[in-house]
N, C-alpha and C positions, 0 to 999 in steps of 0.2 A: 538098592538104595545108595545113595551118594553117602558117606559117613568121612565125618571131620576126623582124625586120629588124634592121639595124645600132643602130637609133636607139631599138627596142624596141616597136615599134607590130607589132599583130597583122594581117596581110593574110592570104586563102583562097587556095590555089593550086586550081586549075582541074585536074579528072582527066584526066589525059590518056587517050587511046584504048588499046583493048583492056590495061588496068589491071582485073587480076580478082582482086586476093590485098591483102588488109585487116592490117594492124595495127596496134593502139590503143593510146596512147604517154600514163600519165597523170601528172605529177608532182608528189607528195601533199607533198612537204619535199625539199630536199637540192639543190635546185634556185639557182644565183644565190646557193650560202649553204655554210658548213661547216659540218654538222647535221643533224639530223631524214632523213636521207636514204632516200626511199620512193617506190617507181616503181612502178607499178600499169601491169601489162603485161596485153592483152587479144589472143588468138588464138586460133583453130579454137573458139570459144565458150568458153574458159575464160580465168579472171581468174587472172594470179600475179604474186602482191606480190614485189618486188627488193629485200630490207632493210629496217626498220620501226626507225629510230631516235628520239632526243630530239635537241634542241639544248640544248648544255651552259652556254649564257649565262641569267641568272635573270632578265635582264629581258624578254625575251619571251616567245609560248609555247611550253611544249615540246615540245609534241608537232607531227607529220605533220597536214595535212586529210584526216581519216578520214572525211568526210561524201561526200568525192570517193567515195571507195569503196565506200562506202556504195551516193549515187550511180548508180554505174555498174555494181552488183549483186556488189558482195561479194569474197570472195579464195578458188578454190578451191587453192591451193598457195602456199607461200613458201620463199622462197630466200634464204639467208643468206649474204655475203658473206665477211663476218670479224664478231670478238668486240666492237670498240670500242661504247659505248654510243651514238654517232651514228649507229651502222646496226642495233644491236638494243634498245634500252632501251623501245622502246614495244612490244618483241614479248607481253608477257604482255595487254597491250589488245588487242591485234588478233586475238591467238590466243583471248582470254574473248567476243569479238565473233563470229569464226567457230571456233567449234571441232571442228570437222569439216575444219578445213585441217592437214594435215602440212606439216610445216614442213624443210628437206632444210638439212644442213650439212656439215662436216668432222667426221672426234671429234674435231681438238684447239679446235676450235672452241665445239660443246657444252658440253665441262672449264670454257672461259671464261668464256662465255655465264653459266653456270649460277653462276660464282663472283661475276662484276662486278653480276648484277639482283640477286644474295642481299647482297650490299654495298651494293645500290642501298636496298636495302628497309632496312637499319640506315639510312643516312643519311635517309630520310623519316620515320624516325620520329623523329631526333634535330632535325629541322627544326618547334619547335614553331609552329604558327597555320598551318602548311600542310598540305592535306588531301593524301592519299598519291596519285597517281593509279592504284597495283596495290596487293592485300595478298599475301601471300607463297601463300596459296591457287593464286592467279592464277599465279604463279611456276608453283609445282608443277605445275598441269595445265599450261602450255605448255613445262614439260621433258617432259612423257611424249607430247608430240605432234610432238620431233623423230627426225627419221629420219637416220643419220649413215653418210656415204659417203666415200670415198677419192678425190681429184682424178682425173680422166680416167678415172672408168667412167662410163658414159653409165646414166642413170636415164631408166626411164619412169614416170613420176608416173602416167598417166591408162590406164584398159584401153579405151575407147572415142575417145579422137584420136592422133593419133600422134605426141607433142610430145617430146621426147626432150631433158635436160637436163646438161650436164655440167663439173663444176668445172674450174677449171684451177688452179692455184699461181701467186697473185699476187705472193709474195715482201713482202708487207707486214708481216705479223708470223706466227706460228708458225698455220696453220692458214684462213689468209686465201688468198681464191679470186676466181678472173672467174668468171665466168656463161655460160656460153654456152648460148644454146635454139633449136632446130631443128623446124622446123616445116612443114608442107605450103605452109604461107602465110607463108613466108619464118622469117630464120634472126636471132636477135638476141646480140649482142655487149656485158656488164656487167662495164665494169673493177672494178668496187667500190673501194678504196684499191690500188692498185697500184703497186711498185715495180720498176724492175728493175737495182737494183745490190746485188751481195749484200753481205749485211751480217754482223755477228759469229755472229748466233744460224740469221737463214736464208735462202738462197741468191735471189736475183732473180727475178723469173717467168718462168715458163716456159708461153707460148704459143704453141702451134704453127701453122703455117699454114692458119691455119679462113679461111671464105669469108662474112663476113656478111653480112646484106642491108644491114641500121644495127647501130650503136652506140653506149653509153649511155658515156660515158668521163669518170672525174676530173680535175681541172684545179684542185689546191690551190693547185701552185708553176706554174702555166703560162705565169706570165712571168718565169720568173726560171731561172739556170743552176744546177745545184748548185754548191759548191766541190768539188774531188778528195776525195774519202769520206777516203783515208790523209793528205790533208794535216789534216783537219779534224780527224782521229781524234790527230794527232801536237799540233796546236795546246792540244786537252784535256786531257792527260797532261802538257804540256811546261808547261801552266799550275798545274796540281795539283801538279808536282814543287815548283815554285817557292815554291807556298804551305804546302806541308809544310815545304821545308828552311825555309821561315821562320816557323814555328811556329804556321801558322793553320789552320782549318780550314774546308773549302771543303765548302758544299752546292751539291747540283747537284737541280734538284726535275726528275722526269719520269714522261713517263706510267705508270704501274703496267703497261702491259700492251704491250712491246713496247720501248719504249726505253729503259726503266729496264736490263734486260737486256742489251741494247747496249753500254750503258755500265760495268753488271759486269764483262761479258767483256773491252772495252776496257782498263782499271784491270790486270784480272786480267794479261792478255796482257802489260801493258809491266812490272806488277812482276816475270813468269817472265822475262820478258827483261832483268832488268835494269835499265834505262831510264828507270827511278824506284824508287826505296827502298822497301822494303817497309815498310807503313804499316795502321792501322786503317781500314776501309772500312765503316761500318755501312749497313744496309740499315734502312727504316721504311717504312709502311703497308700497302698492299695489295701491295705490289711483293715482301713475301716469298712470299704464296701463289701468286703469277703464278709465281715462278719456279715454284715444285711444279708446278703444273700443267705448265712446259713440261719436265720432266723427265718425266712420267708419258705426254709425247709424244713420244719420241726419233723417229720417221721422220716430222716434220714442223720438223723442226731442218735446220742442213746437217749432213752424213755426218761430219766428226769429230765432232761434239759427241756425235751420235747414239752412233759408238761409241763413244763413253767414259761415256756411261751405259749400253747393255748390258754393260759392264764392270765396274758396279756403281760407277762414280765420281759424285763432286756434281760439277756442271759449273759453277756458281754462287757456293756458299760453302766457305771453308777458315779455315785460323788466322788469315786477317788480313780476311776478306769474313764479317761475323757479322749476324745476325739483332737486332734491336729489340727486344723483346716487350712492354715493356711504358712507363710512363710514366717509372718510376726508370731503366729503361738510358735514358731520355732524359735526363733530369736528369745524371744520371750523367756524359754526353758534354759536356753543356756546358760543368759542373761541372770535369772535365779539362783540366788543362794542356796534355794531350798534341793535336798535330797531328791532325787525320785526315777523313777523306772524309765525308759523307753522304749517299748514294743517299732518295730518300723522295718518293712521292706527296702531290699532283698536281703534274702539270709544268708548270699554270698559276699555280702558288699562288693556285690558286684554290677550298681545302680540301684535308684530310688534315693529316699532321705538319710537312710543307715550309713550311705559314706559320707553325707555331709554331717552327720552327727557323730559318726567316728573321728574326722578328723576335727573336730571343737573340743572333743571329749579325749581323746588319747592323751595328751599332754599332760594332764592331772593323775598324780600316782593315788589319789582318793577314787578315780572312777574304775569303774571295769565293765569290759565287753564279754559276754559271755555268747557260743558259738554252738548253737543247738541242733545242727542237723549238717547234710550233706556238703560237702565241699570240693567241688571241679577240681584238679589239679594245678589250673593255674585259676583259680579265684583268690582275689584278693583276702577273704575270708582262711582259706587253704593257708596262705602265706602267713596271715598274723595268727595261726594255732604253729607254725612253726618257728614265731617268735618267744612260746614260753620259756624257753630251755637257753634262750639265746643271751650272752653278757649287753648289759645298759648299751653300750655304744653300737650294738649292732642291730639293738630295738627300733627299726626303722621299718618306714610302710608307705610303699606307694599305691595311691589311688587317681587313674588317668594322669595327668601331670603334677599332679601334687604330691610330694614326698615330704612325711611329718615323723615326727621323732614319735615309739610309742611307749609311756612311762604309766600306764597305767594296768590295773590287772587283767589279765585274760585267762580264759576257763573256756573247757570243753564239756559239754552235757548232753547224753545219750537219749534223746527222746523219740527217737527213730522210729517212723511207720514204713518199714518196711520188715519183713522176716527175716531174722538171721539164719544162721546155718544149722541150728538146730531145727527150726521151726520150718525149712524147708525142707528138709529130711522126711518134718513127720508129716509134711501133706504131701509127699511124692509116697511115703509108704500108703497112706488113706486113698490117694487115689490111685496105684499100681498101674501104670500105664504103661503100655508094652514101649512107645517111644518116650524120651524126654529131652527137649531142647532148650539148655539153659543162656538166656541172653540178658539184657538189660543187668551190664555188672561192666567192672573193669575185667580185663584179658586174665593176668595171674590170680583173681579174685573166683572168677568164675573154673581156670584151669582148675583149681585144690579143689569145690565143689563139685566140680563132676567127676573127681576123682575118689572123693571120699562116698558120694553117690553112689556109683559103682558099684564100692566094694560092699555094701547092703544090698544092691534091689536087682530084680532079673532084668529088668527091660534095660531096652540099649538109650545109650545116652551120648547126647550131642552137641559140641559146642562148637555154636556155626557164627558162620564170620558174615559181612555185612556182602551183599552181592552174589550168595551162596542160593542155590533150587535144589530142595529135597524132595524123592519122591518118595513117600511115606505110601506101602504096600501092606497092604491086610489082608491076612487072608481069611481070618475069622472076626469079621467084628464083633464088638462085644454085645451081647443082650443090654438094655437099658432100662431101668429099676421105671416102672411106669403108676401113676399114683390117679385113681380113679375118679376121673371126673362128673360131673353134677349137669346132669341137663340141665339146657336153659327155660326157663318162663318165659319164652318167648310173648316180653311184652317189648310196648313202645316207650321210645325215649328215654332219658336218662333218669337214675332213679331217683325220686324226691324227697325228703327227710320223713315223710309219712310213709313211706315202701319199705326202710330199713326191718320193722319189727317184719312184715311180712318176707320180705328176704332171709331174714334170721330162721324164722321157722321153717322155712322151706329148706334150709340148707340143714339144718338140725335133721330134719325129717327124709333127707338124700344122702347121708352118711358123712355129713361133713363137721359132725361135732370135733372129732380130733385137731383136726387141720386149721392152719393158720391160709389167712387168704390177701393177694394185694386188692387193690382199688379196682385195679382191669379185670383181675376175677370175677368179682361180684357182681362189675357191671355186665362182664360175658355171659353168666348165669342170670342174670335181670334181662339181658334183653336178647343175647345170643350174639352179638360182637361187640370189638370191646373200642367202638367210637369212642370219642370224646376225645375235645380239645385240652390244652394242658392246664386251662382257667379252671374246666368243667371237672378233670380231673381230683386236683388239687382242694376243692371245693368239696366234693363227693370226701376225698380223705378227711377233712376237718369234720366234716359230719358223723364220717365211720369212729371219728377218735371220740367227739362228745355225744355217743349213741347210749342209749344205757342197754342195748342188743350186743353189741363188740365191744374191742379193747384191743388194742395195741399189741401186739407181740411184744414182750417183756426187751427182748435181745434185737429182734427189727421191728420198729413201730411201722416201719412201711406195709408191713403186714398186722393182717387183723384175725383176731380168733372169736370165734361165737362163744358168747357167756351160755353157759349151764340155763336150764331154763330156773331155777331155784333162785341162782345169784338175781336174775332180771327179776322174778315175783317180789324178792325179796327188796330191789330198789323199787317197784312198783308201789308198792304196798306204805315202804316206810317213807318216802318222798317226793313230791309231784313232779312230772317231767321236766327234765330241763330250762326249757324254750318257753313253757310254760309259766316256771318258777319265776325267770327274767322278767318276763311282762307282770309279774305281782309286784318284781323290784317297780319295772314305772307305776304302776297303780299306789304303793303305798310310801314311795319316796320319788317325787318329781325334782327334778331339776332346782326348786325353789328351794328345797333343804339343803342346797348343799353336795348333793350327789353327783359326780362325776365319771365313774366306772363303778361295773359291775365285774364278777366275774364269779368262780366255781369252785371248787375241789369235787367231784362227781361223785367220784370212789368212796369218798368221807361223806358224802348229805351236806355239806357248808358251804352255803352260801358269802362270799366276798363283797364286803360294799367299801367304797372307797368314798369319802367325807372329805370336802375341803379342811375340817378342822374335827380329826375323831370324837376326842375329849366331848367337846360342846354338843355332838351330836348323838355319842351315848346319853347321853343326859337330858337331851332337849324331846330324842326321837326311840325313850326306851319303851314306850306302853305301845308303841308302832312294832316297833323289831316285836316284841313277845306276840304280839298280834299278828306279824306275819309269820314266826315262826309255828304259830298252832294251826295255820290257814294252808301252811305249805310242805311241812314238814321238816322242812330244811333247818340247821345252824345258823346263824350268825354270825359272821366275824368281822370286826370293822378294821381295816387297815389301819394302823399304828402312824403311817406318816405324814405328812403336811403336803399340803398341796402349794407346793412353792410361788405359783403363778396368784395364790388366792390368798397369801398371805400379803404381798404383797398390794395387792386390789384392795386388802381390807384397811391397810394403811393408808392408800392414799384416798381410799372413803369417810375415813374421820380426821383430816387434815385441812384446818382452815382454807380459803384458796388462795391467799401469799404466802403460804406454805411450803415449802418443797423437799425434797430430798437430797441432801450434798454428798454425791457419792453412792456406793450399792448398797442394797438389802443383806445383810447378813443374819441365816438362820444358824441356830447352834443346836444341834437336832436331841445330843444329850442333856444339855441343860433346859431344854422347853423354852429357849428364848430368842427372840431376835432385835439384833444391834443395830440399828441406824443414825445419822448423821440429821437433824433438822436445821432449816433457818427462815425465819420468819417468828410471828407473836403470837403465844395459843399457850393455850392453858394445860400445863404436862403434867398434871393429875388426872386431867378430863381427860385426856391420849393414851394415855396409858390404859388407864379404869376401863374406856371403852373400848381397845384395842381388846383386854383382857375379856370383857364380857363376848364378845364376836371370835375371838379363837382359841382362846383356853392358852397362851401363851403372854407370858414378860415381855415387854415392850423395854427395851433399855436404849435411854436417848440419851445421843449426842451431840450438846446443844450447841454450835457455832455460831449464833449471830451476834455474840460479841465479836468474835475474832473474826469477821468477814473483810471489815474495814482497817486495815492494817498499812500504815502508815501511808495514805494514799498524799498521790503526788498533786502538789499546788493546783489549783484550776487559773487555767493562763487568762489574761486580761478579757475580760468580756465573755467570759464562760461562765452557766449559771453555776453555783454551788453542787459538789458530786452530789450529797444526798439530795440535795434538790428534783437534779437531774434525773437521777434513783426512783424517785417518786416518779415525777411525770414518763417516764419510763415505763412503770409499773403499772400507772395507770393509765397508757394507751395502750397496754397488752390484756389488759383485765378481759374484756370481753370477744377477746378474737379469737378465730377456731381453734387456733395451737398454742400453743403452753409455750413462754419464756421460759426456761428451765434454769437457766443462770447468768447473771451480768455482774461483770468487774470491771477492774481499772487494769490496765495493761500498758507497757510501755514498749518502746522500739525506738529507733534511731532518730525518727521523726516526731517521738517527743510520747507524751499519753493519750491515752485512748480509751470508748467503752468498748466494750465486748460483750455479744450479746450470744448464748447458746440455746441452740431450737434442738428438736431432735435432729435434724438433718441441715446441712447449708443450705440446699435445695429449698428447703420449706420457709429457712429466714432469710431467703431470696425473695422471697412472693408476698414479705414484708417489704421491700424496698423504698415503694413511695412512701411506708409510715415511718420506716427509719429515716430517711432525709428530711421528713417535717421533725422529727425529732432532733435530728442533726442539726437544722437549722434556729429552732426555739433555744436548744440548750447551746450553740455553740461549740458544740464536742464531736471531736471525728466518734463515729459508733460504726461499730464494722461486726459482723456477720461469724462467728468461732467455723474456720473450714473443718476443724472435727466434728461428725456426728456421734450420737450417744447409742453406740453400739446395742447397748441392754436394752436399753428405752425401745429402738428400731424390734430387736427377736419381740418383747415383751408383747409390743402392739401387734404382728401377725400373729405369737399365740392365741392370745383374747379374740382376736376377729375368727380364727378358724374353729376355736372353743365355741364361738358362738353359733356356728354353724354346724357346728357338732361334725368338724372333720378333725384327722387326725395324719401324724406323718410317719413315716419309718424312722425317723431321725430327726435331729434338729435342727432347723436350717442354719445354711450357710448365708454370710453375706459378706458380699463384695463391695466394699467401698470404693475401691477405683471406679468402679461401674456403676454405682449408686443400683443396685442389684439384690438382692434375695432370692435365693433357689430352696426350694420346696420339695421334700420328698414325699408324696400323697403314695397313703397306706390304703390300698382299693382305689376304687373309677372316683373321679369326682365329676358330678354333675359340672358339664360347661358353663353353663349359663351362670351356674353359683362361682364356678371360678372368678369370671371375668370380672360379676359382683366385688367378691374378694380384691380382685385385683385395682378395681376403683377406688375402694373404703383405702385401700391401704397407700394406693401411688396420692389419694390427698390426706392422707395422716402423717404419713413420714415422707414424700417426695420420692420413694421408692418404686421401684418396679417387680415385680415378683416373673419369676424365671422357675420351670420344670425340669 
């Protein structure tokens, strides 16, 4: 065998005797480096690629040596660790190279994948004078060439060797796996990014007692300890508390995919506890779609978060954790006096918005950057941790060509998913592998680990450099721990939510009470292969989570364990089936009450209903609830908060019709009240009183129409009187399809003017010929407000898709320059109802709705 020495010189080991079993060990990148990470594994005659990354630093090159590969005859399979671009970014070259190779991963993995290359591909083109190394083609063919699998089912890639592959849950970020491959000719071992201390979003790895022959192991932090995860976690919060109460505001840049999240949850946690004030937290760059996607993965989370998105909660954002969207909420924050956080990619400040919010923020000694995970050597991020130590005048920091003075505080905070050097130790002791090749680390990082490696463990150990073939010789491979499988029922098709109990008992009844099982299990033991598409997949899991037969592995929800027959009698007995229970929700509360969502606690028998206005509805609909709750078993529990879209609706339901609203709805959730702005003539005892009888809230009005008319300017010779105008104004809008929302007097160079605001320019466009008959009656220029009413515009596609009872991942965006709305649809939406949608709403606001 080829072995690296101490000093780095390559010497041939000598085969030893009766050595009959070969395999070929090639390292295309990832090797002595943090990057490009690509391991070209060769057995029983087949080639499979181990991650196909870039290196994220611009000064070198980015890609893997693909000629190795080349080389040594190509890739018939690849294996994907996790989503980061140092282990897939160069997957669309390798995949246009062989395309005949399937590519095997996680789904939540996939979701990723697919979102950071389609990111990748914007940022190559905004990189002018550099040629793109994929175009989005290339994308597309190597999504349709993965094949997506659940941790610990064993895959057989090949019908002619007998190579058998299977994930494990590395605990690195949502959907991130070891490698394990098993073979006639020995058995190999791929930590990919591995962690094992869990973390906010997902729980540590989980690797069982496998027997490899070698292993392929990370080594980021391999010389170094971590700090206590809750100390580090309490140092970050105790730092942010300090710069809120003192009026600054603290960016924190990290990665989009994994740590940014961390640190959501972190924030989120200490403000429900208290622990720090509740405060603005905005989110920026790619770090908002990350989150979607790990919502659209709840059993690749840990188990609460999971259940609190079958629950139908956001586990991410709330009133005080809010989304970016576009350049003005940036402006906007800076612009603010107000204190608050900001989450935002990269967590190198090495692009994305974190450098343009670094350099707005550094100037001020009330703010501070805090630098929560890895840092390149020449990242800009790198450079400003080696500005704390540094005197005032040398507090400088360049970013691409902009060089800014930095007077504000910087902190360094250990939240690290990866293993330190202890915790590699004790998974090279657990798994005793006769080889060990440690890469994915810096050169003097990795030399002291494999040195201190050593001096504990027998097998040989290897630290191999990028361009380096090892031929790894067994002469005994090892036996492999083998866990007894469950014939199939060989039935048809995939199983349907009425088959679960019968699945349940049959696997009860075939020795599989102990055992936890994935989604492809059940369905191999349902039908005898484990078909299904990643929709069908995914679908079957939601089903296995609200089964009252399974339940979630405590530590992997990806996997499911059969409940005792006892625990099911025993939900049998005290509470009606689920699916069941839900259709009593429409039978005894339709739509006309008030009801909006439904939802569960399963574990507990509580039933969830969610009330435009709780109060009025415990009250209105209690002889109901007690009625279903003796009919079904189940608790009641009515959500606590206001349905913001319906309190609203409820105001402009008891509002004269020259009535309007000047300015936003403001709810004040502890006080039970909400603030508004009116102008027009009505009776605000009757507003109030009736406000109160319909939500069980304070109506608190602020009454403007004295002060609307504020020293308005002369009306010029032969112009009718403003209030005149005012009126006849008022009354050629009375009956037209869209709402005058507000008219003033305005001035400019060319003297005064009315102003007239629609929800949209677009819309008080299509008034044209009524405003020049108006222009012409009163004599007054009247012109059209080019601002639309932002709120006005979300408000009206909420209400239109509430009415159709669709619903979105998020809330839409919209783009004014483009007179534009983009739509995040949560499941298929009926075409036809789209397009519906899309009419109701392009003639209510002038808009156009976009997917």
């Amino acid at each position: 065998m080829k072995k690296r020495s101490w000093n780095g010189s390559i010497s041939i080991k000598t085969m030893q005797n009766g050595v009959d079993f070969l395999m070929d060990i090639t390292f295309c990148g990832g090797a002595g480096e943090v990057g490009a990470s690509c391991y070209l594994v060769q057995m029983e005659g087949k080639n499979l690629l181990l991650d196909c990354g870039v290196r994220m630093s611009r000064t070198k090159d980015v890609l893997p040596d693909f000629s190795l590969i080349q080389d040594y005859g190509g890739v018939d399979a690849i294996f994907i660790t996790h989503a980061h671009l140092d282990h897939t970014g160069s997957l669309p070259i390798i995949s246009r190279e062989y395309p005949n190779a399937p590519i095997y991963m996680t789904h939540a993995t996939k979701d990723l994948v697919r979102l950071l290359l389609y990111d990748s591909l914007k940022i190559m083109d905004m990189n002018e004078g550099d040629i793109p190394i994929y175009a989005e083609a290339h994308v597309r063919s190597m999504l349709s060439k993965i094949i997506c699998y659940s941790p610990e089912f064993t895959i057989q890639p090949f019908e002619d060797v007998n190579i058998r592959v299977t994930f494990y849950n590395a605990g690195h970020i949502a959907g991130g796996s070891a490698v394990y491959i098993q073979g006639s000719e020995g058995s190999l071992f791929y930590s990919g990014d591995i962690s094992m201390t869990n973390q906010r979003t997902v729980s540590g790895a989980s690797i069982p007692r496998l027997r490899p022959d070698a292993a392929i192991i990370e080594s980021t932090y391999g010389d170094k300890l971590h700090a206590n995860r809750e100390v580090e976690e309490d140092r970050l919060t105790d730092m942010v508390k300090g710069v809120i109460l003192q009026g600054g505001k603290v960016l924190i840049p990290a990665f989009a995919l994994g740590r940014a999240q961390e640190i959501i949850l972190i924030l989120k946690r200490a403000m429900n506890k208290g622990t720090i004030p509740k405060f603005n937290i905005f989110v920026d760059g790619m770090v908002r779609d990350i989150c979607r996607i790990y919502s659209l993965n709840p059993n690749y989370l840990k188990n609460d978060l999971a259940k609190r998105i079958w629950k139908g909660n956001d586990i991410f954002f709330d009133d005080f954790i809010q989304r970016v969207e576009n350049r003005a909420d940036r402006d906007e924050i800076i612009a603010s006096k107000d204190p608050c956080c900001i989450i935002s990619s990269s967590g190198m400040l090495n692009g994305g918005p974190s450098q343009w919010y670094a350099q707005r923020l550094a100037g001020d000694e009330k703010n501070f950057i805090a630098i929560t995970g890895y840092q390149d050597e020449e990242a800009p991020g790198r450079i400003l941790l080696n500005l704390i130590d540094a005197p005032p005048e040398e507090r400088v920091l360049r970013i691409d060509d902009t060089t800014f003075p930095v007077k504000c505080g910087i902190g360094k905070y250990n939240l690290s998913a990866h293993a330190d050097s202890d915790q590699i130790m004790s998974l090279v002791h657990a798994l005793s592998p006769k080889r060990i090749f440690f890469v994915h680390g810096e050169g003097e990082v990795i030399m002291r680990l494999g040195q201190n490696v050593q001096r504990e463990v027998r097998g040989r150990i290897y630290l191999p450099a990028n361009g380096e073939r090892y031929d790894v010789r067994i002469g005994r491979p090892r036996k492999q721990l083998e866990r007894a499988n469950i014939p199939s029922m060989k039935r048809q098709g995939m199983p349907e939510e009425q088959d679960i109990k019968e699945i349940w008992a049959y696997i009860l009844n075939n020795g599989g009470r102990m055992f936890a099982f994935s989604a492809e299990q059940i369905i191999y033991i349902w039908k005898g292969n484990d078909d299904g598409n990643l929709d069908e997949i995914r679908a079957f899991m939601y089903m296995l989570s609200q089964s009252s037969y399974f339940e979630p592995d405590a530590k992997r929800p990806f996997l499911f364990r059969p409940l005792p027959p006892d625990e099911v009698k025993k939900c049998e007995l005290e509470y009606m089936e689920l699916n069941q229970m839900l259709s009593k929700v429409d039978e005894f509360f339709p739509p006309s009450t008030g009801l909006y969502k439904k939802g569960a606690r399963h574990d507990e028998g509580i039933a969830i209903l969610y009330f435009d206005f709780p109060p009025v509805a415990e009250k209105k609909y209690g002889d109901d609830i007690k009625r279903f709750e003796a009919e079904t078993g189940w608790k009641v529990e009515l959500n606590q908060e206001y349905n913001m879209d319906s309190i609203e609706r409820a105001i402009y339901s008891i509002l004269p019709k020259d009535v309007y609203i000047d300015g936003k709805i403001s709810y004040y959730r502890d006080q039970k009240k909400v603030k508004v702005k009116l102008m027009g003539e009505y009776n605000l005892g009757e507003v109030i009183n009736t406000f109160y009888d319909i939500t069980g809230l304070t109506l608190d009005v602020n009454d403007t129409s004295s002060t609307r008319q504020n020293t308005p300017p002369s009306a010029q010779p032969g112009q009718m009187e403003q209030n005149a105008a005012f009126s006849m104004i008022d009354e050629a809008f009375r009956n037209v399809r869209h709402r005058l929302y507000k008219k003033g007097l305005k001035q400019d160079d060319t003297g005064s003017y009315i102003e007239l605001s629609f929800i949209s320019p677009e819309i008080g466009i299509s008034y044209d010929d009524l405003i020049k008959d108006l222009s012409s009656r009163t004599r007054w220029d009247i012109r059209i407000s080019p601002n639309p009413n932002q709120n006005e515009i979300l408000k009206c596609i909420k209400q239109i898709l509430f009415k159709k009872g669709l619903y979105t991942k998020k809330n839409p965006s919209i783009y004014v320059d483009r007179g534009e709305v983009r739509l995040y649809p949560a499941g298929e939406w009926n075409g036809d109802i789209l397009e519906c949608i899309k009419a109701e709403f392009k003639e209510a606001t002038g808009y156009d709705i976009i997917l």
